[in-house]
N, C-alpha and C positions, 0 to 999 in steps of 0.2 A: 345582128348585134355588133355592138362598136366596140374596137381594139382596145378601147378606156374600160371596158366591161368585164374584158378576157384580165386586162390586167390587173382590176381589181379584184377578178375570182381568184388571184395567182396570191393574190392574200391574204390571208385568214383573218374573218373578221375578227377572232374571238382571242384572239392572242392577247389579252390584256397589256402589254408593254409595247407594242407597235404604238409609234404617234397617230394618230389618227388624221391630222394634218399631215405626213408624209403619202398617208395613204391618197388622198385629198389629190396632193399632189401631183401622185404620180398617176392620180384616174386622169384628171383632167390633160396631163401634157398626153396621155396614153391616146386619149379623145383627139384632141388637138391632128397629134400625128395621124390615127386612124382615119381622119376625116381630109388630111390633107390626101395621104397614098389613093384615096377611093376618088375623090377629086381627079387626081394628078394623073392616076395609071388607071382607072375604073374599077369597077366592080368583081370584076371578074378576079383582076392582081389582089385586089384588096380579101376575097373570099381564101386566095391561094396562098398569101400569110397567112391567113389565121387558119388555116388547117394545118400548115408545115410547127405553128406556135403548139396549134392542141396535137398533135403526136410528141412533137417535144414534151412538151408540161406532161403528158399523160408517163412519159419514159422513165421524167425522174422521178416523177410521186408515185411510180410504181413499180418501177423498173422493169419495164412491158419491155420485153425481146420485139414483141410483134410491133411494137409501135415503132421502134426504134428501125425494122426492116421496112413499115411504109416510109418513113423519114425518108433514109436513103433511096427509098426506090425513086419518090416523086422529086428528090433533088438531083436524081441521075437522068432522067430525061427530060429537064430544063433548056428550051435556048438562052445563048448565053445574054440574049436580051433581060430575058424573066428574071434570068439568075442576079445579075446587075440590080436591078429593080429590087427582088427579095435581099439582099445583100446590105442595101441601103437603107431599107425598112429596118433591119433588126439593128444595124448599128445605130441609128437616129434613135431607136428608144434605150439603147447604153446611153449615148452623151444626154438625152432630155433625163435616164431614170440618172446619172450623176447628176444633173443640175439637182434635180428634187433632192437625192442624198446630204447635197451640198448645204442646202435651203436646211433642210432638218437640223443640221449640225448648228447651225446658228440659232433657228430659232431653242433647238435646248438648250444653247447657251446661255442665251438671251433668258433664258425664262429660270434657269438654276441660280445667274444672277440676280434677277429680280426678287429670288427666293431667299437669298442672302446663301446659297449654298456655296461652299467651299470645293469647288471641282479640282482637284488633281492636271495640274498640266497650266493652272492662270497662276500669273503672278501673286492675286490675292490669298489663292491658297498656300502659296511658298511663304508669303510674305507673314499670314496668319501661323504658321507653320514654324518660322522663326522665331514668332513673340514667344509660341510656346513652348521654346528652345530656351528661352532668356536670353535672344543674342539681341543688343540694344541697338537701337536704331543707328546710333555712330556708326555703329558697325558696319551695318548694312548702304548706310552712306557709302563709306569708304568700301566699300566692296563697288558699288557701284562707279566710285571713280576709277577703278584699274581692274574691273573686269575686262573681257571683252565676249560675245556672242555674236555669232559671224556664221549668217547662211552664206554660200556663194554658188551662183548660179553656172551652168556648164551646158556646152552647147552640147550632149552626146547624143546622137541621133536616134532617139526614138519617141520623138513624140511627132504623129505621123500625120496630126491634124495641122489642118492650114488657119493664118491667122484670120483671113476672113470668116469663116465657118464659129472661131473663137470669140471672135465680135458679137456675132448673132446672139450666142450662146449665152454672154456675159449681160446682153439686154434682156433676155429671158429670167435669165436668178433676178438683175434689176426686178423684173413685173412681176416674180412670184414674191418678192420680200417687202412689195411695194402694198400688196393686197394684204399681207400683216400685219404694214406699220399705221393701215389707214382704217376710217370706216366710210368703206367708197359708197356714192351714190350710186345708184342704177345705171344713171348717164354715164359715171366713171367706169365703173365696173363694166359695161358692156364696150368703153373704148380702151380698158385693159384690156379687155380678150378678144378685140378686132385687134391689137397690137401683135400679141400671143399670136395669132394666128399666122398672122404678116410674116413673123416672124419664123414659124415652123415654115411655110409655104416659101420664105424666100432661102432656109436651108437647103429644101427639099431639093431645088433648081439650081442653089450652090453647088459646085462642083468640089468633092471631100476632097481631089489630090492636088497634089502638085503637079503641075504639067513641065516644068524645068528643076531640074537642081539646085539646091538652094547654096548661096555662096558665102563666104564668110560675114558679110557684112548685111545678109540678107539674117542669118543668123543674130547678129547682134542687135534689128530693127525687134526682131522677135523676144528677146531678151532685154531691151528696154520699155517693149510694150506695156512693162512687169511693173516698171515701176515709175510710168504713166497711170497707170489704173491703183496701184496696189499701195508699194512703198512713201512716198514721196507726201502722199496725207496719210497713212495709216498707220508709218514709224511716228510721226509729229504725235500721234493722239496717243499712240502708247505710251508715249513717255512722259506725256502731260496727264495720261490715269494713274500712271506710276508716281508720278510727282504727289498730284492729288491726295493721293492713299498714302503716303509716308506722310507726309502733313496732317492727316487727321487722324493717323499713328502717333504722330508727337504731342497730338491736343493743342495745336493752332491753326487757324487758314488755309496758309499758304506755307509754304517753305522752300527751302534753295531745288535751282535745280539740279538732277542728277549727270553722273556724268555719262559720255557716250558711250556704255557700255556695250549696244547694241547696232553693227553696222554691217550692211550689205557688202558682198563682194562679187566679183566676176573673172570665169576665165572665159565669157568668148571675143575672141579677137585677140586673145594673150597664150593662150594654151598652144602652143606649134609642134609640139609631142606628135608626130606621124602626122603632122597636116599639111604638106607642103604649100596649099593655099593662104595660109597665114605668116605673110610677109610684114616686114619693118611697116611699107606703109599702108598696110589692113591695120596695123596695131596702132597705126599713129592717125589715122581714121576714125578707131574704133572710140578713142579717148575723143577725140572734136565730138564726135556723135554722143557719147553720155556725156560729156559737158553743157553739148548746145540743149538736151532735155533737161537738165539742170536749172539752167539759165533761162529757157523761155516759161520755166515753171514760176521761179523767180518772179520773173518779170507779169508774170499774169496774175501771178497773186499778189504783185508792187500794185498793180491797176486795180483790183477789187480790192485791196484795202486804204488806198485814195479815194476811190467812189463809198468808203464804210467810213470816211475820221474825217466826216464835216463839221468838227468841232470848231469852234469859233473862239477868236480873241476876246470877243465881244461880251464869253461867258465866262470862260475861264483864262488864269495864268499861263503859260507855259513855259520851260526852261530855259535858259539862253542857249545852253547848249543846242538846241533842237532851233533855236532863232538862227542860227549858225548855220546849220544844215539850208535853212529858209535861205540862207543869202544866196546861194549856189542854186538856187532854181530855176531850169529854163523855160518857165510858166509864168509867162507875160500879162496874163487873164486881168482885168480888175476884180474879177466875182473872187479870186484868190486869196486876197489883199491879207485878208480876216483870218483865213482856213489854213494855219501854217503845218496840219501835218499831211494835209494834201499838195502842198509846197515842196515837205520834205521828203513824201514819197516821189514825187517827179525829179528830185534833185539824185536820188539813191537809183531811180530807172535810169536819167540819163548814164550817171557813171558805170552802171552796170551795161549798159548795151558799149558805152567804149569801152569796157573791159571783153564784152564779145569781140570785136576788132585786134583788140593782143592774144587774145586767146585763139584768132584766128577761126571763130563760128560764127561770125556776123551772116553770115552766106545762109550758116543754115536754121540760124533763127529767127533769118527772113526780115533782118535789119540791113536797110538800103545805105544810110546815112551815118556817118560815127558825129556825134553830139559834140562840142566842144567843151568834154568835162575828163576830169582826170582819173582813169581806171582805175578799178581794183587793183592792188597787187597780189591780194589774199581772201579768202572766203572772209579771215577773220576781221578783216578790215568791213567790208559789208554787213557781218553780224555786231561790227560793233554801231555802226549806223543805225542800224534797227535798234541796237539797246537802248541808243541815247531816246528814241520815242519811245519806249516800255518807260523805263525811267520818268522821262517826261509826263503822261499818262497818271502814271501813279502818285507824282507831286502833286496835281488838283484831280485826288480822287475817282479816278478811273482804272482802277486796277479792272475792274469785271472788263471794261473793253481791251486791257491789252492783253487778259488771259485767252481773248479770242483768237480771231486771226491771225494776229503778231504773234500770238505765242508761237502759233504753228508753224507760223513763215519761219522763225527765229530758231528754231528747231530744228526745220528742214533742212536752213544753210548751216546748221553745226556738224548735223550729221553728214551731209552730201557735198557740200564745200563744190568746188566748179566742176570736181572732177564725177560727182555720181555715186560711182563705185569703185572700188579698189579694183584695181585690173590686176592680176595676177600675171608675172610671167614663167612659161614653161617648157622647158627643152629635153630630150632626153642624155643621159649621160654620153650614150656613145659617140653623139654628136659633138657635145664638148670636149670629148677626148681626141675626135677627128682636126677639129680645130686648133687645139692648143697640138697636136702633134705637128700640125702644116707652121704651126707660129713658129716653134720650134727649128723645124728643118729651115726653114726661109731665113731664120735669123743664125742659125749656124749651121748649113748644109752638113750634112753627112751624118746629124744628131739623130737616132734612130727610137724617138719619145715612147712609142707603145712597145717595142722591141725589151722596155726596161722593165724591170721590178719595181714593186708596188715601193719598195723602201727608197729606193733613188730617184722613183719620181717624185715623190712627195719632198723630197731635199732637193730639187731641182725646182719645184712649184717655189716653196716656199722663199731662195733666193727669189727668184722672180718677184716674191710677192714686196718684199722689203724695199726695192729699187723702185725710183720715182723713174728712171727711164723705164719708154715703153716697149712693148716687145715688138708690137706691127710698124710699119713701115709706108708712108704714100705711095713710095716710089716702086715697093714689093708687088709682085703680082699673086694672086690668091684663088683658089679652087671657090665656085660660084656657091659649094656652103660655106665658106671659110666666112668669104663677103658677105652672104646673108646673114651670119649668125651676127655678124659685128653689126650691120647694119640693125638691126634689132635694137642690138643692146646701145646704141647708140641712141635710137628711138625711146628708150626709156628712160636714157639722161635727160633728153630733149621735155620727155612729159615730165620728169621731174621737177625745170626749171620753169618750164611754161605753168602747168596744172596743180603745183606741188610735192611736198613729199609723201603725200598721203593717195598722190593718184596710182602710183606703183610702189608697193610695200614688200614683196614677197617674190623671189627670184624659187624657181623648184626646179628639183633636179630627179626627172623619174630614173627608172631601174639605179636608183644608188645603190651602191654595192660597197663602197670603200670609201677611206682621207681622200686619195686624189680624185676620184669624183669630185667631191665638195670641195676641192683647193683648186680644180681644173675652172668651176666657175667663179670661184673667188678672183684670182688671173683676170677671166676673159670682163668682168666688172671692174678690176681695177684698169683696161685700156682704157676703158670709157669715163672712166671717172666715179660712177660709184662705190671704189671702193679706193680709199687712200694707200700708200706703201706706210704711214705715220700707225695701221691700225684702226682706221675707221670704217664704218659700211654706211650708207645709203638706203641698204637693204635689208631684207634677211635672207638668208640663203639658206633653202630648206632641203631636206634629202628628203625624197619620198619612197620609200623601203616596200615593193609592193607583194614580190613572191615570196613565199613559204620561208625558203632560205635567208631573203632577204630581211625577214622579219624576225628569224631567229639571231642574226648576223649584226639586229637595229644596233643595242644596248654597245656590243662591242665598239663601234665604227663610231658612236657616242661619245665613249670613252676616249678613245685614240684623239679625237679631233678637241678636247678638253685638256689633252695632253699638251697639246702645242701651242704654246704662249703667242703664237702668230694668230692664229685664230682664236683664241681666247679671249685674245685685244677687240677682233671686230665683233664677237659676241656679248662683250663689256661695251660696247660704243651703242649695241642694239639695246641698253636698258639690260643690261646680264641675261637676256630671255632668247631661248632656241626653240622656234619652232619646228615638229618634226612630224610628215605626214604619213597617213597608215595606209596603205592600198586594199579595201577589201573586193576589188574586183577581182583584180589578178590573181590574189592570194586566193579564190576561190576557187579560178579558173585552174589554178594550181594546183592546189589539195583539197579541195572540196571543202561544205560545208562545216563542217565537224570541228576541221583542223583550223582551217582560216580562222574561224573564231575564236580557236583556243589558242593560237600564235599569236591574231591580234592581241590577245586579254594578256597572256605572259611577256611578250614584247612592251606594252603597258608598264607593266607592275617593275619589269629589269630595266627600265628608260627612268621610271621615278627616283631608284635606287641609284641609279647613276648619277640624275641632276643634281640630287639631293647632296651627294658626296663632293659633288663639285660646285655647290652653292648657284647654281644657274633655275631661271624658271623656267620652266615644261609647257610650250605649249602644242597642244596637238591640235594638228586637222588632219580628219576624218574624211577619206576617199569613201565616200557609200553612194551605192544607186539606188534607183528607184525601187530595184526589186528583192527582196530576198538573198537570190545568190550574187547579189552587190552588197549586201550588206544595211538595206534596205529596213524597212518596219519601222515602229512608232519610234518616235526621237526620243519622246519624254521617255519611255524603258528604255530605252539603248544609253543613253546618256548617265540615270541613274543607275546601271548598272555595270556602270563604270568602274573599275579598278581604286579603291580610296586614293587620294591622292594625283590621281587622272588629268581631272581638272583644273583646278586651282586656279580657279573664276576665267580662264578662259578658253575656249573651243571655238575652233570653225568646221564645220560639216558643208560637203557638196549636195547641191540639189541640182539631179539630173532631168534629161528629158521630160517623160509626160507628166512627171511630178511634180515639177515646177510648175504647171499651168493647174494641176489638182490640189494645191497647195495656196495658188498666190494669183491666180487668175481671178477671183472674186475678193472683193476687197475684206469685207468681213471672215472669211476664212482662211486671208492671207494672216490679216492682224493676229487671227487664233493665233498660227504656226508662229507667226515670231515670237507671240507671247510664251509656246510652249517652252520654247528652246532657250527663251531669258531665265523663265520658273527654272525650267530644269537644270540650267546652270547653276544658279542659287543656288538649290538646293543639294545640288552637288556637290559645289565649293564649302557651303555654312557646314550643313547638315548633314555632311556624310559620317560624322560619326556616330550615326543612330544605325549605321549600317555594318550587320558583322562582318568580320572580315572571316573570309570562307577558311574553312579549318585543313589542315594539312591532309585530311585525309579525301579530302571531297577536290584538291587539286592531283591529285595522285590516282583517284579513279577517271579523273579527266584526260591526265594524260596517257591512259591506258586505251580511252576509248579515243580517243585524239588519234592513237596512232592505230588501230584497226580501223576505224573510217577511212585514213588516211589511205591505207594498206586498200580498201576497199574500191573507195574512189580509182586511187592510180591504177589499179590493174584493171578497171573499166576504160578509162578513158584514154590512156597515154600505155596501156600495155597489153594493152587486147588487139591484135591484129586486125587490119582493116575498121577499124572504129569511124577512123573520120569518115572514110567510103559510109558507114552507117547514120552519122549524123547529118552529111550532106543529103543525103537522098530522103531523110524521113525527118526532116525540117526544112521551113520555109526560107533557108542559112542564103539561096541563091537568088531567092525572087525578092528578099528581102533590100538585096542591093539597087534592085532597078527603080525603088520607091524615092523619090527627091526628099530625103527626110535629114540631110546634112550634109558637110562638106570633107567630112574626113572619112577616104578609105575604111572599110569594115575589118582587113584584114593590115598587119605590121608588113609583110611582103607579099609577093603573090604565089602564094603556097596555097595550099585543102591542110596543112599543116594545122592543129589544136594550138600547138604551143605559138603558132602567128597569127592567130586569129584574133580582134580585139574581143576584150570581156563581152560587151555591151552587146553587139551580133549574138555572141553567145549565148547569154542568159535571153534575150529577148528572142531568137529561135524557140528554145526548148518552152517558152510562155506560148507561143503561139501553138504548139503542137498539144499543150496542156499537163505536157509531164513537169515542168518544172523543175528538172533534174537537179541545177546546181545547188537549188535550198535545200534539199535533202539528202540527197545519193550517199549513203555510207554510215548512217544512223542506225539504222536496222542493224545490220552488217556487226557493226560496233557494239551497241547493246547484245545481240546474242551470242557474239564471243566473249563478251564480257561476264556475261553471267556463265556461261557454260566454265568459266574459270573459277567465279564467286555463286555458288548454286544459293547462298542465302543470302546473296547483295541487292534483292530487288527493296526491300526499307528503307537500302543508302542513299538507292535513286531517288529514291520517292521522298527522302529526306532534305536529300541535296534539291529538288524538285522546287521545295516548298522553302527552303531556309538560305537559296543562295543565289539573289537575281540574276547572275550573268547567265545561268544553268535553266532557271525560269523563262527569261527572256528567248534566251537561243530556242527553245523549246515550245515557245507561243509562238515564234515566227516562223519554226517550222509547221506549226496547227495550220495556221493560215496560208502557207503555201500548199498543203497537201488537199486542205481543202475546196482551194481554185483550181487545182488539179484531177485529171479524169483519166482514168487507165483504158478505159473502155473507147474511149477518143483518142488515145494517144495511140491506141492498137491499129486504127485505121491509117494514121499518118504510118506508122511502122510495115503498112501494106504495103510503101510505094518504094521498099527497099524492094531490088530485084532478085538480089541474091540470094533463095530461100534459107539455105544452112546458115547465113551471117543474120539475118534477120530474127529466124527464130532462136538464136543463141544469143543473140546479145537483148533481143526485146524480153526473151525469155529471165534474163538476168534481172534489167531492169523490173518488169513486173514482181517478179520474188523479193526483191529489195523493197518494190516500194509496199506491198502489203506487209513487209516485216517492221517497217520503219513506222506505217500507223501503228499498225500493233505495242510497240516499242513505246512508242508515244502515250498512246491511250492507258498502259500499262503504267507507267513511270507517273502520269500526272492524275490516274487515279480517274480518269474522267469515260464516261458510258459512250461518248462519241465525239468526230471532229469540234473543236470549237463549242461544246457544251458550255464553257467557261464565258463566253462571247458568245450569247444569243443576237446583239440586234446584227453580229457580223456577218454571222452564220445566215442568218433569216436574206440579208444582204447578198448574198453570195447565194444562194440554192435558187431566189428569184430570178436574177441574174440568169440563170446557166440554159433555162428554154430561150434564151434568147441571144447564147453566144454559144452553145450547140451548133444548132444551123448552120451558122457560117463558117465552124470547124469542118462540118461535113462537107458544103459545099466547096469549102479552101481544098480538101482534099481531092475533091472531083475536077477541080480546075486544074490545081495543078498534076493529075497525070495527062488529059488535053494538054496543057503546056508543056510536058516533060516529053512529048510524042510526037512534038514541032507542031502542034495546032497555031496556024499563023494567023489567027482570028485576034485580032487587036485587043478588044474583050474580053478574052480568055484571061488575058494579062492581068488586063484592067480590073477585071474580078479580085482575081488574087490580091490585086493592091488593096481593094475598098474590105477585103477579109484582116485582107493585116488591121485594117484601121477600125474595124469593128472589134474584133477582137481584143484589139490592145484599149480600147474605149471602157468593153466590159470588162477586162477583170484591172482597172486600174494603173496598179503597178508592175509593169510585165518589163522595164528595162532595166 
């Protein structure tokens, strides 16, 4: 019997709400796979999956002890040839059952479209959503002129697939979406599924790892890949359905377009936060390299819309203005003579490849020659080219043609302009305060800058900041950070004057803690020039407030720096608008679940109170990872259950590691996600007053249980003896590092220390062991000292449950984590601690905690079991787990071989292709 067989028994036919094309799906890639492994490794390999599958499967639909002891026995006396082999099998049907999930989500979309339905999370539905708010369409105009919505992409290492493996992957959803949109012939259809096949079988021989280290700029090839495939046509079309649909809101055609409310951003290649590989010229790399995919997109889609606008003089008028453009053409052709907007796209290519030549990417847009025509200075200058042929076009009755291609291209360069993306840049405070002390001492020896209090340094910055003299010196010599940091921020002048001001927006400043943090890089941008002594910025200069403390510390530090008319000037030069960003990594890693999110939600609500009082606008970006304990989960609820006043039409949110490619690797499911996160903006900004605002008493039990989670958490982690000694030994925290999955250290020094550990290592450890610790630890905990204080408060929870989304949300993201989660798997990893008395006290904690925290859960929401509330997730996840079981077990078997000095190269090797399976099936694990 074939693996496509076992998979389809793995789902019930009778479940009336299962698609039945998912199922479809996942028979067929199930087939596919099975047929290659029996091919590839024979018969014999191919029997010994699918029996290691039926113990599994049999485990959890019945929770067979006995099954669960064959598992282990027959994956403990594997060589580690087999084991490799089985390893690769069960991850290869995670990434084929994602592509199928992937596949489904569209096609429901597609079809609830079709249906004229209103889904939750599309722009149609926010925008239907408004009318029947009464807010008029002006409105929503001008909303759309000064919003902004802003994913931004981040290299944090955990997505542990390789871009070739990704390629494959992305031709596959291709040929499954392809047999949807068609009605293939027999001939078609049987050379779709010799493609299908090619395509699993040239997986199979792919090799899943990296065999070197991937380096910063290897990282940034990966993170443009995004928006080669994704961004670049699928922002264009959003915002031309956007267009569309407000026009036939208004009861005309066509109508103006909207403005860029929606633009991509980037930190890799700008983030230097603990990376010491990201230098001045990685970052001044990093901008050539998103401009050159810019520009040769540009340019490719200047050529197919030459070869698309053979319109002729012969038939129609055309503008003078657009004859103008014709004179400048370096297209000598006679077949031309006639076809002036084929003229005026060769006049617009030439000028655009010399504008490669000043932008210094001719190299890498594989332009040999500079044209003798006169550069761009500006994106805006090239969209205004393009408009004079829209314009043109529409004079003799062609609007249908330049709603096409032109719209898109014209689109593409408003939102992307030469530079791509917004590069972010990033340093952390202590490094800026390292520098500005060395400035200090060099310019008046004996000045002892960190030696002072917080009050005389900030009167010492601030001189500084006022005087057009500079503080550094050519002739001064400088400690090799002092000179890197400048050399940077020098780099960013530099992409400023080359790329614009829109290629570098946003200067950040992590672990802010205080004024002279953010006055220390106000300084170090005024040597360089972006920022005037008259008062003006360049920039914006953002604090990003990540621990506990620091989040309760935001609002004040807010304050203070609104106080000082020296910076109140370069916050006025920025448009009166302060951007200020929220760390929910750290804050995690800090105080756990519980608190982090009640700190971020009250740091919110004391930030709005602040700006408010001092006439300034608010905007926030949101430090969230992929998982849970980053802060992680659906954007549309996180977003909407915002703090009123939160938004106020503009957010940017991070998207980390394997998120980014489960989000924006498939072009149709990329377009969802940006579309969610515009809707939900909207509807944030319009419509948040349809939302109560949560009643004094439902924040007063929150902060009760805020602080015993709180109490909970810390004495597990940070005050329980020997702790890390427990998490290092009963997580994959070390084998994790040898995997080539990024360029930045796992840890801030070389401690086993928690509190220098980054987040990301963190939270994606405890995913791979299957406890999931940081999404929940301290909920349980928290509800039953709670109650044991309020014996008749379980109504309020369940009140607050239902009446108050931040309390909902937080509370579905814990469903969802608990549910990917296995204690009975997590027990095993907790075997490879050696110290028996530390192991069974601390596992022992954790197990009590985590059965109290579903309890807690299921109690409060009223619900018979995990994720009751979310069948198709649930259904998702339970199928899932015979098939990322295995390789928990097997990870476990490897790594005591590994931990025993087994020098077998594949012992290693194992462990890496578990990381990557693993983190394949449950998604979001970083």
């Amino acid at each position: 019997m074939s693996l496509a067989l076992h998979v389809a028994q793995s789902i019930p036919e009778n479940e009336h709400d299962l698609d039945i094309s998912l199922r479809d799906d996942i028979r067929m890639l199930g087939r596919v796979l099975g047929d290659t492994l029996r091919d590839q490794e024979g018969e014999a390999m191919f029997e010994l999956v699918e029996r290691i599958r039926r113990f599994s499967t049999r485990f959890h639909r019945e929770e067979d002890e006995g099954a669960r002891h064959e598992l282990e026995a027959i994956l403990a006396d594997l060589p580690p040839d087999q084991i490799i082999t089985i390893v690769r099998a069960f991850s290869y049907f995670s990434h084929l059952a994602n592509i199928a999930e992937d596949q489904h989500v569209i096609r429901r979309n597609r079809t609830a479209a079709a249906n004229g339905e209103l889904r939750p999370g599309t722009l149609t539905h926010a925008l239907g959503h408004a009318r029947e708010s009464g807010i008029p369409t002006a409105e929503l105009r001008k909303f759309f002129e000064t919003a902004l919505a802003s994913p931004v992409l981040t290299a944090h290492p955990t997505e542990v697939r390789r871009r070739s493996t990704m390629t494959h992957e992305s031709r596959i959803a291709e040929l499954l979406a392809e047999r949807e949109r068609i009605d293939p012939t027999p001939e078609e259809l049987e050379s779709g599924a010799d493609e299908l096949r090619r395509r699993v079988l040239t997986l199979w021989q792919t090799n899943l790892l990296r065999k070197t280290k991937l380096t910063v700029l290897d990282e940034v090839a990966n993170g443009l890949s995004y928006y080669e495939s994704t961004f670049l046509r699928e922002l264009p079309k959003l915002y031309a359905a956007l267009e569309d649909r407000l026009a036939a809101i208004e009861g005309h055609g066509e109508g103006p377009a909207v403005g860029r409310f929606l633009r991509t951003g980037s930190w890799i290649g700008g983030d230097r936060d603990g990376n010491p590989f990201v230098t001045a010229e990685v970052t001044a790399q990093t901008m050539r390299l998103q401009s050159a995919v810019a520009v040769k997109f540009y340019l490719d889609e200047l050529s197919a819309l030459g070869a698309e606008l053979s319109i002729s003089t012969i038939r129609v008028h055309v503008s003078e203005e657009l004859l103008a453009l014709v004179d400048s053409s370096p297209d000598p052709s006679p077949h031309r003579r006639n076809e002036p907007y084929r003229l005026a796209t060769t006049t617009i290519a030439a000028r655009l490849k010399a504008t490669a030549f000043r932008l210094e990417i001719a190299d890498l847009v594989g332009i040999a020659y500079k044209p003798a025509a006169v550069p761009y200075e500006s994106a805006a200058e090239l969209k205004a080219d393009l408009d004079v042929i829209d314009r043109s076009l529409r004079m003799h009755k062609s609007a249908a043609i330049a709603r096409g291609k032109l719209r898109h291209l014209r689109r593409a360069v408003d939102c992307f302009g030469f530079h791509l993306a917004i590069l972010d840049s990033r340093q952390n405070s202590d490094v800026h305060e390292r520098c500005v002390a060395e400035l200090f001492e060099v310019a008046a020896p004996g000045t002892n800058y960190k030696g002072l209090p917080e009050g005389t340094r900030v009167s010492m910055l601030l001189r500084e900041l006022a005087t057009a003299r500079p503080l550094t010196s050519p002739f001064a010599k400088y400690s090799e950070e002092t000179l890197g940091e400048m050399a940077m921020l020098r780099t960013c002048a530099r992409i400023h004057q080359l790329f614009g001001p829109e290629a570098i927006q946003t200067c950040i400043i992590s672990k802010a803690e205080g004024v002279s943090d953010m006055l220390e890089l106000a300084l170090l941008l005024k040597e360089v020039g972006l920022v005037d002594p008259a008062g003006t910025s360049a920039v914006n200069i953002v604090p990003l407030f990540e621990t506990i403390e620091d989040l309760r510390n935001a609002a004040r530090v807010m304050e203070q720096m609104f106080r000082l008319p020296e910076y109140r000037r370069l916050v006025d030069s920025r448009g009166s608008m302060q951007e200020v960003m929220l760390g929910y990594s750290d804050s995690n890693k800090d105080g756990g679940f519980v608190t982090s999110g009640w700190e971020l939600y009250k740091a919110e609500i004391e930030l709005i109170e602040v700006f408010k009082r001092h006439g300034v606008r608010l905007r926030l970006f949101h430090g969230r990872g992929g998982s849970v304990g980053r802060g992680g989960g659906p954007s549309y609820d996180a977003i909407l259950a915002q703090p009123g006043g939160a938004v106020q039409g503009a957010i940017r949110i991070t998207e980390q590691g394997e998120i980014i490619s489960s989000k924006y690797a498939n072009p149709s499911v990329g377009r969802g996600n940006l579309e969610i996160l515009a809707a939900a903006t909207l509807e944030a900004t319009l419509l948040s007053g349809d939302a109560k605002a949560p009643r004094d008493e439902y924040l007063t039990v929150m902060e009760e249980l805020s602080d015993a989670a709180f109490s909970a958490y810390r004495g597990l982690v940070y005050e329980t003896p020997r702790f890390e000694d427990y998490f290092w030994e009963s997580t994959v925290i070390n084998e994790i590092a040898t995997l080539n999955i990024g360029s930045r250290p796992a840890s801030r020094k070389k401690t086993r220390r928690i509190e220098d550990l980054r987040a990301i290592p963190w939270v994606f450890s405890w995913a791979q062991c299957r406890l999931m610790l940081p999404g929940w630890y301290g909920f349980g905990a928290a509800v039953k000292a709670w109650l044991a204080k309020h014996p008749d408060g379980l109504p309020l929870l369940q009140e607050m449950y239902r009446e108050w989304p931040f309390f909902r949300t937080q509370l579905s993201n814990m469903d969802m984590v608990l549910s990917k989660s296995s204690i009975a798997i997590a027990s095993r990893y907790a075997q490879l601690v050696e110290d028996v008395e530390l192991r069974e006290s601390i596992f022992g904690r954790i197990r009590t905690e985590y059965h109290d925290s579903i309890d807690a859960l299921l109690t409060i929401s009223q619900q018979p079991k995990l994720l009751a509330a979310n069948p198709v997730l649930d259904r998702s996840i339970r199928y899932r787990f015979p098939y990322i079981d295995p390789l928990n077990h097997v990870q476990v078997g490897l790594l005591r071989k590994y931990r025993a000095n087994d020098t077998d190269e594949k012992v290693l090797q194992g462990i890496q292709l578990t990381i990557n399976g693993i983190s394949a099936g449950l998604r979001n694990s970083g």
